[in-house]
PDB file of N, CA, C and O in Angstrom:
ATOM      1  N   UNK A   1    -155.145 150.758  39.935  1.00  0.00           N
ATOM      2  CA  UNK A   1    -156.023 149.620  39.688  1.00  0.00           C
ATOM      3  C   UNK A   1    -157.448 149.996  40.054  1.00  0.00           C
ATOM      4  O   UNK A   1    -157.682 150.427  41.184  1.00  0.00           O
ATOM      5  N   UNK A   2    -158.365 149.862  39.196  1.00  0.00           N
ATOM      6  CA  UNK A   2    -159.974 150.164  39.500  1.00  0.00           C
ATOM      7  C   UNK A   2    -160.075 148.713  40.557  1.00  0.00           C
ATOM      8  O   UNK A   2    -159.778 147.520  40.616  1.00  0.00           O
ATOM      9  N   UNK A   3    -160.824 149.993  41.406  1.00  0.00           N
ATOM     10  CA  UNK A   3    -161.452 148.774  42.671  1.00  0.00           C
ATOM     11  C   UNK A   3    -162.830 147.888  42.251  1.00  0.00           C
ATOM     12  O   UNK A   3    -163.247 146.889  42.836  1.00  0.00           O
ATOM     13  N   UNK A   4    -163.427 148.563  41.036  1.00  0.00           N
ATOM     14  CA  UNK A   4    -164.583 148.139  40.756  1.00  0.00           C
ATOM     15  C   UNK A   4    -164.845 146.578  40.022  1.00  0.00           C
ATOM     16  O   UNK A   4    -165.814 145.856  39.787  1.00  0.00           O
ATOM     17  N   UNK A   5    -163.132 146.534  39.788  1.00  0.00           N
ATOM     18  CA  UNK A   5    -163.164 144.808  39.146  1.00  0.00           C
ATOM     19  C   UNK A   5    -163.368 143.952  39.782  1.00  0.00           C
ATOM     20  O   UNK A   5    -162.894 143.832  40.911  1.00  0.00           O
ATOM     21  N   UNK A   6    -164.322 142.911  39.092  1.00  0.00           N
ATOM     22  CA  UNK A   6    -164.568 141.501  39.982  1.00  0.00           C
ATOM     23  C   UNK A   6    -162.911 140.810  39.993  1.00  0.00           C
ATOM     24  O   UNK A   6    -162.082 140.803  39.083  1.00  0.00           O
ATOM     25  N   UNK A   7    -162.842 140.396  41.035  1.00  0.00           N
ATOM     26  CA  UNK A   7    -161.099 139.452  40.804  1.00  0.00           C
ATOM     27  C   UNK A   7    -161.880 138.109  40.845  1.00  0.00           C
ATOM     28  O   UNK A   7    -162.849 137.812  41.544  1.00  0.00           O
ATOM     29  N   UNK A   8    -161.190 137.348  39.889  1.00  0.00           N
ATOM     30  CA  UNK A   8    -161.760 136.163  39.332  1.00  0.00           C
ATOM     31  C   UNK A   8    -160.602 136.005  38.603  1.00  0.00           C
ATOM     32  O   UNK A   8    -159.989 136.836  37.933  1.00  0.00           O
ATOM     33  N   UNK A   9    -160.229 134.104  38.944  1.00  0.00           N
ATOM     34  CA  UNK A   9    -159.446 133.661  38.503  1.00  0.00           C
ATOM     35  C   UNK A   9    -159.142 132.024  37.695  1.00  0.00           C
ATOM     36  O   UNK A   9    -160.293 131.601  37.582  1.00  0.00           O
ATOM     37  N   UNK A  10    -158.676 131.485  37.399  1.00  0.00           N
ATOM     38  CA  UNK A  10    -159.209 130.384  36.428  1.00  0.00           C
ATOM     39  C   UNK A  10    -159.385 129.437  37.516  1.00  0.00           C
ATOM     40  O   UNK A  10    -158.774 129.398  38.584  1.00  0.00           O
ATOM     41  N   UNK A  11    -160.297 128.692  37.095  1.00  0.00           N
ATOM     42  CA  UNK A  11    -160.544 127.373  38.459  1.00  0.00           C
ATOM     43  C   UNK A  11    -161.799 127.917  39.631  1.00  0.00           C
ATOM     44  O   UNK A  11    -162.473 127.135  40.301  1.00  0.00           O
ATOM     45  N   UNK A  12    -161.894 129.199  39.672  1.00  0.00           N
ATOM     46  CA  UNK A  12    -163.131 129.756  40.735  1.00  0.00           C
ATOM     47  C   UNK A  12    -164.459 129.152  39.950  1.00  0.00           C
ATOM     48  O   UNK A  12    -164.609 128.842  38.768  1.00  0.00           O
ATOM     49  N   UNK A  13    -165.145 129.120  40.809  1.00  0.00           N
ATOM     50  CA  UNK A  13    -167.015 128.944  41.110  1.00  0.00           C
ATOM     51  C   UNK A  13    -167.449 130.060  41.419  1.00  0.00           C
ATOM     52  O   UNK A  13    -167.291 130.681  42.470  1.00  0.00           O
ATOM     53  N   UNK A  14    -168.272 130.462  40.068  1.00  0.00           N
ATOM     54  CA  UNK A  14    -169.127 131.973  39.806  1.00  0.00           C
ATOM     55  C   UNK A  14    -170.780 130.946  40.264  1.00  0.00           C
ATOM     56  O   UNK A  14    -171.198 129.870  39.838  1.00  0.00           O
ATOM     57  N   UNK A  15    -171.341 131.941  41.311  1.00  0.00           N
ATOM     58  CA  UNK A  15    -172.715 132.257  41.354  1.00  0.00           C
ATOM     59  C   UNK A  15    -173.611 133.057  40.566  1.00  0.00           C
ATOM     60  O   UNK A  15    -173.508 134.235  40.908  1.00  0.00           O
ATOM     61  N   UNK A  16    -174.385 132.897  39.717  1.00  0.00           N
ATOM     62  CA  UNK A  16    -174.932 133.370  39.008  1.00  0.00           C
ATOM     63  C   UNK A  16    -176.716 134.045  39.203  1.00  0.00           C
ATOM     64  O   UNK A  16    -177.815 133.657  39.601  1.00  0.00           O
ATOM     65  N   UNK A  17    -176.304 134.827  38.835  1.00  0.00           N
ATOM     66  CA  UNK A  17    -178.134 136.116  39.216  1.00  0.00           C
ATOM     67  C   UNK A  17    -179.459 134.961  38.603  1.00  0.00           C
ATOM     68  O   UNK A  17    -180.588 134.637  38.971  1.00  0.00           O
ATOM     69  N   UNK A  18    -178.781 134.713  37.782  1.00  0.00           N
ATOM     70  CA  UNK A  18    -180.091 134.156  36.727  1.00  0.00           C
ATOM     71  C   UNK A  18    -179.647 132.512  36.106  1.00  0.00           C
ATOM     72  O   UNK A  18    -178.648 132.343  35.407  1.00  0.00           O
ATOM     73  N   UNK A  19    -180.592 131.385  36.513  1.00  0.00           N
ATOM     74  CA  UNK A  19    -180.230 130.140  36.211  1.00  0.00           C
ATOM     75  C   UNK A  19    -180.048 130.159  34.677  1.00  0.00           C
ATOM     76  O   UNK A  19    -180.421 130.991  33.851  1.00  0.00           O
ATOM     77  N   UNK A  20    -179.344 128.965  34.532  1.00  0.00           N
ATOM     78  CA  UNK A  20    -178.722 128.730  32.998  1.00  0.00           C
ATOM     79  C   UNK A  20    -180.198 127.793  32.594  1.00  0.00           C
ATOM     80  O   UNK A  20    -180.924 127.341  33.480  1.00  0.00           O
ATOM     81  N   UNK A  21    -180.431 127.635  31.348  1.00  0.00           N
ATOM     82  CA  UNK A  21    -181.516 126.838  30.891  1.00  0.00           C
ATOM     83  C   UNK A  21    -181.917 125.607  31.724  1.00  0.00           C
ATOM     84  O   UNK A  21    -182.994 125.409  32.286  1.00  0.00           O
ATOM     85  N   UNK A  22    -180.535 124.612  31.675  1.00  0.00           N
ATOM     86  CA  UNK A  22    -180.202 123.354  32.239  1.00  0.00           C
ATOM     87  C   UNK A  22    -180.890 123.683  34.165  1.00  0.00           C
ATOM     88  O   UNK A  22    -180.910 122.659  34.847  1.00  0.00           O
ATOM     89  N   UNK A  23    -181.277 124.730  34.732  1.00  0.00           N
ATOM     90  CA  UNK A  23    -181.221 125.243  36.070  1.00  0.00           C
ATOM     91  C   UNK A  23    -180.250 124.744  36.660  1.00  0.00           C
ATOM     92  O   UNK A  23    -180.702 123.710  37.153  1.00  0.00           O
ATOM     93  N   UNK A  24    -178.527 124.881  37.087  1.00  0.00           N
ATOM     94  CA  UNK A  24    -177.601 125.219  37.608  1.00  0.00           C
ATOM     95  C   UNK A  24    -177.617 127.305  37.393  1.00  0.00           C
ATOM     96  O   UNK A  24    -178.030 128.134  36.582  1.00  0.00           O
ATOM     97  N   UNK A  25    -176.873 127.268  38.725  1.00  0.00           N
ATOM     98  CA  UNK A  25    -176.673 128.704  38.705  1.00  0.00           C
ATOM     99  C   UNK A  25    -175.043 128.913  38.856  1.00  0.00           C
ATOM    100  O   UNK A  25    -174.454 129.945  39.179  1.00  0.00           O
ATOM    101  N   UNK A  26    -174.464 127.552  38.506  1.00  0.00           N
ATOM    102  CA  UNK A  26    -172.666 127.774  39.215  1.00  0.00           C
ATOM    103  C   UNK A  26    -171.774 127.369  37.901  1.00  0.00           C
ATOM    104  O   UNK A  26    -172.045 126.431  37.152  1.00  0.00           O
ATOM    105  N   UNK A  27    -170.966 128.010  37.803  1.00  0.00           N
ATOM    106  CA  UNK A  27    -170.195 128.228  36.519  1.00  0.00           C
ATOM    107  C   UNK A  27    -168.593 128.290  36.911  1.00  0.00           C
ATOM    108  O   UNK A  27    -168.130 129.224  37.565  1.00  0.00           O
ATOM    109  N   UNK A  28    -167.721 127.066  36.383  1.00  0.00           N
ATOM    110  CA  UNK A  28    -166.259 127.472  36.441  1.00  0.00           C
ATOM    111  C   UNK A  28    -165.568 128.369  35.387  1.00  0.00           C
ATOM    112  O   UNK A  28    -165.937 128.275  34.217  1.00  0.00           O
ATOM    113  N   UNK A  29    -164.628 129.199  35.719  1.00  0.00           N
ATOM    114  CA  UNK A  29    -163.738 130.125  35.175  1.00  0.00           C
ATOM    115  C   UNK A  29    -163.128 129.130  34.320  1.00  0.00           C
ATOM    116  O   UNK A  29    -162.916 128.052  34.874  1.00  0.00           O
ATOM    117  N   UNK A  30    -162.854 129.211  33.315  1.00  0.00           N
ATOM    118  CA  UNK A  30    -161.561 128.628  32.277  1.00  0.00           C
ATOM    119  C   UNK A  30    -160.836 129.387  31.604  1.00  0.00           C
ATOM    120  O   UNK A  30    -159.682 129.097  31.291  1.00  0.00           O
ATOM    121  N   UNK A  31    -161.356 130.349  31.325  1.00  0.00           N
ATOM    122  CA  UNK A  31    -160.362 131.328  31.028  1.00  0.00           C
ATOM    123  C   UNK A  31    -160.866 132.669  31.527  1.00  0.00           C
ATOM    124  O   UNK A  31    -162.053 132.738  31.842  1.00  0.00           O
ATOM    125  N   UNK A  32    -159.749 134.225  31.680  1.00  0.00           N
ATOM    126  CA  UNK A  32    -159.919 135.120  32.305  1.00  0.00           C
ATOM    127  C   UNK A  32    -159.101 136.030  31.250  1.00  0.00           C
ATOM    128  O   UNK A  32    -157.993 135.692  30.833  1.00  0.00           O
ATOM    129  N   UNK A  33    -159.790 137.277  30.843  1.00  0.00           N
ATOM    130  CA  UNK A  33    -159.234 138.519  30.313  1.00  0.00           C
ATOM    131  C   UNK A  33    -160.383 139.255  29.752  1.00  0.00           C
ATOM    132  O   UNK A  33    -161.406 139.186  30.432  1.00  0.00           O
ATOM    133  N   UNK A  34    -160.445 139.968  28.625  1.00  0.00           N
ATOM    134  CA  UNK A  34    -161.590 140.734  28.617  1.00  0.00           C
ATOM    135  C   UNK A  34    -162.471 139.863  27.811  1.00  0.00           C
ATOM    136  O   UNK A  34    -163.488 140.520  27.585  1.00  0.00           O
ATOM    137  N   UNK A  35    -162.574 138.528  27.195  1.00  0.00           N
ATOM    138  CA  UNK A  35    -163.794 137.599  27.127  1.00  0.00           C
ATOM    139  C   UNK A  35    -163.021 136.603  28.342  1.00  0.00           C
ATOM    140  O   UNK A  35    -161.857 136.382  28.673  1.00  0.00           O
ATOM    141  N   UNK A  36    -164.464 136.122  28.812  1.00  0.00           N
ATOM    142  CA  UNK A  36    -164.163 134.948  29.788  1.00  0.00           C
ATOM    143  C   UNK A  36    -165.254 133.650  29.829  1.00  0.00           C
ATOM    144  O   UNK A  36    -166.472 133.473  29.868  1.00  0.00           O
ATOM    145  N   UNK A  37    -164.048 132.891  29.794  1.00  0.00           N
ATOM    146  CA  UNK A  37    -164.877 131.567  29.436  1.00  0.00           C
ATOM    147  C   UNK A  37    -165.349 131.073  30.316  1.00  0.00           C
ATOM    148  O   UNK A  37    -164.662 131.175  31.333  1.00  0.00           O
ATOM    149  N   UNK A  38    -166.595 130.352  30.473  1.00  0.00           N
ATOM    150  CA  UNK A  38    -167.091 129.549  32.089  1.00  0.00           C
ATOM    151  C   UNK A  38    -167.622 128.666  31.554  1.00  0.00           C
ATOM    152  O   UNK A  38    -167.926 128.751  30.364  1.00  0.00           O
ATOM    153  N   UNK A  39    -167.941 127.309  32.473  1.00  0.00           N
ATOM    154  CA  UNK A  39    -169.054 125.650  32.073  1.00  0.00           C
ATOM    155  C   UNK A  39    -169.949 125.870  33.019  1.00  0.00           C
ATOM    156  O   UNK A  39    -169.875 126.303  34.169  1.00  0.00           O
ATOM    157  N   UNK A  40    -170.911 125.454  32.260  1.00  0.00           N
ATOM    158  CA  UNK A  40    -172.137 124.827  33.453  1.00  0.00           C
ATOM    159  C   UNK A  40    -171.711 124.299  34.237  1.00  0.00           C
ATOM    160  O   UNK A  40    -171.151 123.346  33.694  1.00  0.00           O
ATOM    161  N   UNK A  41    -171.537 124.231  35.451  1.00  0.00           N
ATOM    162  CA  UNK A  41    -171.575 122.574  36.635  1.00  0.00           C
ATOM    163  C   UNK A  41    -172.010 121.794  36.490  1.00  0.00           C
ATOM    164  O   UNK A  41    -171.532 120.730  36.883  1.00  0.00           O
ATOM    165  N   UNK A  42    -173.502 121.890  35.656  1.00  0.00           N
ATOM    166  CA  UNK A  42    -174.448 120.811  35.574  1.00  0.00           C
ATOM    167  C   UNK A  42    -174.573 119.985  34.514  1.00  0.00           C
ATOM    168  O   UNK A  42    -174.469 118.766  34.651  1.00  0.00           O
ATOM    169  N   UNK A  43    -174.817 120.584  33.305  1.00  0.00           N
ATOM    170  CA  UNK A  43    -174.432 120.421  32.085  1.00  0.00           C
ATOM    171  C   UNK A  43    -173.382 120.315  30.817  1.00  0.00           C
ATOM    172  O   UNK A  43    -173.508 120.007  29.632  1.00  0.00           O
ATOM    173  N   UNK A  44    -172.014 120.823  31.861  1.00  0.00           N
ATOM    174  CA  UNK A  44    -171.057 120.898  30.878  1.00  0.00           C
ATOM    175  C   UNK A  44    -170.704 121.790  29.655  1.00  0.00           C
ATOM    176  O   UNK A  44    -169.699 121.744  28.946  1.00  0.00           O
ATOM    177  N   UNK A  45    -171.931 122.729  29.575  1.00  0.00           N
ATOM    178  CA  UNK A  45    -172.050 123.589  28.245  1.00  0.00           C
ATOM    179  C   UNK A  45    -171.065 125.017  29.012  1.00  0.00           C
ATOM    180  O   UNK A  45    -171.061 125.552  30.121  1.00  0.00           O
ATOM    181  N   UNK A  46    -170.305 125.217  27.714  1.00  0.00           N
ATOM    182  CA  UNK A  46    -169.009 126.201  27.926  1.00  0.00           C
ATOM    183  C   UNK A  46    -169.832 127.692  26.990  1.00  0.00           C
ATOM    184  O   UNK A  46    -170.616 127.575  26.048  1.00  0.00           O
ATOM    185  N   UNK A  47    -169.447 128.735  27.483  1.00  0.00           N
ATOM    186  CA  UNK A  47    -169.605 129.918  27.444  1.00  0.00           C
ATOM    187  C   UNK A  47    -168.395 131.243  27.085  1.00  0.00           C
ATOM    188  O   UNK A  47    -167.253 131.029  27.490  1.00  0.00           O
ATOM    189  N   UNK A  48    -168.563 132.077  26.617  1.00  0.00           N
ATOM    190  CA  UNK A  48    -167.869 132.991  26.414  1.00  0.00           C
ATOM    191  C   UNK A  48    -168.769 134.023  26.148  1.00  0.00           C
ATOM    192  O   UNK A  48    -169.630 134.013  25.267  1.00  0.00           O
ATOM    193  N   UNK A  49    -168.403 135.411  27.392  1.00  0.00           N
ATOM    194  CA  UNK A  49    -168.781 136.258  27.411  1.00  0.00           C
ATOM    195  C   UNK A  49    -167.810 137.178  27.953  1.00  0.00           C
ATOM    196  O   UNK A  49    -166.852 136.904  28.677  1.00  0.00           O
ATOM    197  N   UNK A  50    -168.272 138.609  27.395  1.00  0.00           N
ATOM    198  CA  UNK A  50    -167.693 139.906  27.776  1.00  0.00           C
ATOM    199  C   UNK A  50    -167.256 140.069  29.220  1.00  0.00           C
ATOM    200  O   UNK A  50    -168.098 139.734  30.053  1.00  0.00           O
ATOM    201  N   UNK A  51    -165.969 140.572  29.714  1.00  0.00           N
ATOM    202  CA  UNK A  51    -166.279 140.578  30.921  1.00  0.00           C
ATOM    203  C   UNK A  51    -167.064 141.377  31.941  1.00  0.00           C
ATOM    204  O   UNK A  51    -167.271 141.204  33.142  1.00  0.00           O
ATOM    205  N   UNK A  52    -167.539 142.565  30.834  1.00  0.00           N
ATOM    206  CA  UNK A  52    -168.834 144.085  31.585  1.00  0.00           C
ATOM    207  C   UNK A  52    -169.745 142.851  32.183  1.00  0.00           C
ATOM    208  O   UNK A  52    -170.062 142.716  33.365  1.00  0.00           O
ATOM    209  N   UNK A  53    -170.174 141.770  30.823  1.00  0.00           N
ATOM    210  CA  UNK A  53    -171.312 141.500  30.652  1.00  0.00           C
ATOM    211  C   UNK A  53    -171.089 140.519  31.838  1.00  0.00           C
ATOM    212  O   UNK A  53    -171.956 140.796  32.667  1.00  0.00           O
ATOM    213  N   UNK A  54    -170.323 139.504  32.287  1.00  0.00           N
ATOM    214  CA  UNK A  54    -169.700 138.798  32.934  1.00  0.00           C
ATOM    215  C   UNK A  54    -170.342 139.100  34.226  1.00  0.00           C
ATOM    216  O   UNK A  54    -171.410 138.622  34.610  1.00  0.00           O
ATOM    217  N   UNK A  55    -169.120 140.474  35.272  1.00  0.00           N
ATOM    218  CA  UNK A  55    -169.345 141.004  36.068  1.00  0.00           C
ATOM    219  C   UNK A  55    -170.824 141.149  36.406  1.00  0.00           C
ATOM    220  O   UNK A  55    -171.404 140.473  37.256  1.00  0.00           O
ATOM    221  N   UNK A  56    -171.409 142.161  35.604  1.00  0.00           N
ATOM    222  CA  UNK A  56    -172.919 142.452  36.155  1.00  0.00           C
ATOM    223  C   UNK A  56    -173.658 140.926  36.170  1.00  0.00           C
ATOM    224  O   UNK A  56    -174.554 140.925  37.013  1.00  0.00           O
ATOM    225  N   UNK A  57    -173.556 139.903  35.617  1.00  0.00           N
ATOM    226  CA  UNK A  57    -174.404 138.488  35.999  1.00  0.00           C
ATOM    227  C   UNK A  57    -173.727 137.883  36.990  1.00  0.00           C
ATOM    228  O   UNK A  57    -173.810 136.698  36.667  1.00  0.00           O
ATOM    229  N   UNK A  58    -173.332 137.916  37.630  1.00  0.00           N
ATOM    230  CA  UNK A  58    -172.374 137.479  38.818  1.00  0.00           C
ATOM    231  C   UNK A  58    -173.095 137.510  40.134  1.00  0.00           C
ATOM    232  O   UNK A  58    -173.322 138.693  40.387  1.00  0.00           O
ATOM    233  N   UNK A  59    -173.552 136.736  41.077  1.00  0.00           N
ATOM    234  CA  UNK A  59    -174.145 137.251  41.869  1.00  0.00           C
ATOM    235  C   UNK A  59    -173.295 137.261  43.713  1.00  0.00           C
ATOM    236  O   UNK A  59    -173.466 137.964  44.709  1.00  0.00           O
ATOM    237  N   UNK A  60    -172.100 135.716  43.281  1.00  0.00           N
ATOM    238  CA  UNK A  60    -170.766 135.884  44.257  1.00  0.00           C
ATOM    239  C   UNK A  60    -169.885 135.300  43.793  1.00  0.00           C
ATOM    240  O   UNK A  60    -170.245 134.310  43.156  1.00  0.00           O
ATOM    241  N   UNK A  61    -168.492 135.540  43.841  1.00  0.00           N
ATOM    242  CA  UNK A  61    -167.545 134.204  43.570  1.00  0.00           C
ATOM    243  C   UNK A  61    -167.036 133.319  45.236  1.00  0.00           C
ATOM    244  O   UNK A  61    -166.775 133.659  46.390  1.00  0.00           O
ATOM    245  N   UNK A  62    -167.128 131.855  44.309  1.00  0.00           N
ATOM    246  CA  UNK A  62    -166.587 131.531  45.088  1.00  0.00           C
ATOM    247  C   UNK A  62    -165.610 130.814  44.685  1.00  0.00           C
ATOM    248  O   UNK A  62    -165.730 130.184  43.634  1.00  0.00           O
ATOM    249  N   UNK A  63    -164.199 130.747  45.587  1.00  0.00           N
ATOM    250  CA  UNK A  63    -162.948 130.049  44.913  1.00  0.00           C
ATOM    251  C   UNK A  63    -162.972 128.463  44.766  1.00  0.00           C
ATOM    252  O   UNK A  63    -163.773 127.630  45.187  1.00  0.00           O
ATOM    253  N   UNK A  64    -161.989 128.365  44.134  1.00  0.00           N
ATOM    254  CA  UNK A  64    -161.702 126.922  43.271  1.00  0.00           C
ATOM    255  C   UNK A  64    -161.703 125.806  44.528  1.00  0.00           C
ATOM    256  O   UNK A  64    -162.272 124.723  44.393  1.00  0.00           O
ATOM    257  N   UNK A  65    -161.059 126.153  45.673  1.00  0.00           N
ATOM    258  CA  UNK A  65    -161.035 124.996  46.595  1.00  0.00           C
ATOM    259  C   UNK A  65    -162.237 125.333  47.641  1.00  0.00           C
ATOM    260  O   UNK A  65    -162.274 124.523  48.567  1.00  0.00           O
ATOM    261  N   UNK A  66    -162.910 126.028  47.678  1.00  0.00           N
ATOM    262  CA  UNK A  66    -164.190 125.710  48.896  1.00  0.00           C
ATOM    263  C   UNK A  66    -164.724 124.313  48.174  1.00  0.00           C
ATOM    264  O   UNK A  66    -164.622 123.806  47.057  1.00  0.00           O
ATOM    265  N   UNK A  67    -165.250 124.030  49.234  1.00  0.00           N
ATOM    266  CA  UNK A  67    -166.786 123.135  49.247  1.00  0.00           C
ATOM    267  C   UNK A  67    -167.792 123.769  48.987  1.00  0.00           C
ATOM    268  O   UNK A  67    -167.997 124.927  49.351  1.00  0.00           O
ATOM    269  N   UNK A  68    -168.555 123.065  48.311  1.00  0.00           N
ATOM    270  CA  UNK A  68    -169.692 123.749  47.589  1.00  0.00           C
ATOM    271  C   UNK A  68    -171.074 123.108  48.008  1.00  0.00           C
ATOM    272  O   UNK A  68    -172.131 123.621  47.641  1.00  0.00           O
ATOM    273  N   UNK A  69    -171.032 121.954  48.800  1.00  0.00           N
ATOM    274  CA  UNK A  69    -171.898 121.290  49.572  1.00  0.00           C
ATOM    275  C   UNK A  69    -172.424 122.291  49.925  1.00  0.00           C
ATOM    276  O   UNK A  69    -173.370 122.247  50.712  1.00  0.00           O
TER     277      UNK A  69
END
């Protein structure tokens, strides 16, 4: 198994390098494989991207049950 993969799983809260238009920077997982789907938090607008492309915009994950307060 490459150690270099982000582990990310459906239901996690991705931190993001660079704000989305709407300015949220937090994105849920909905789907996971080599495209991966995520929503705005803020806006609701759904996404699909590569997961190279994915990974490198990522800036932490955080899982499905923290608090995000």
């Amino acid at each position: 198994m490459n150690p270099n993969i982000l582990k990310i799983s459906v239901g996690d809260i991705v931190e993001m390098k660079k704000k989305h238009p709407c300015g949220s920077k937090l994105f849920k997982i909905l789907r996971v494989g080599s495209d991966v789907r995520i929503e705005c938090q803020n806006c609701g607008r759904d996404l699909v991207l590569d997961r190279l492309k994915l990974e490198k915009a990522v800036k932490k994950v955080l899982k499905g049950d923290q608090d995000l307060g």
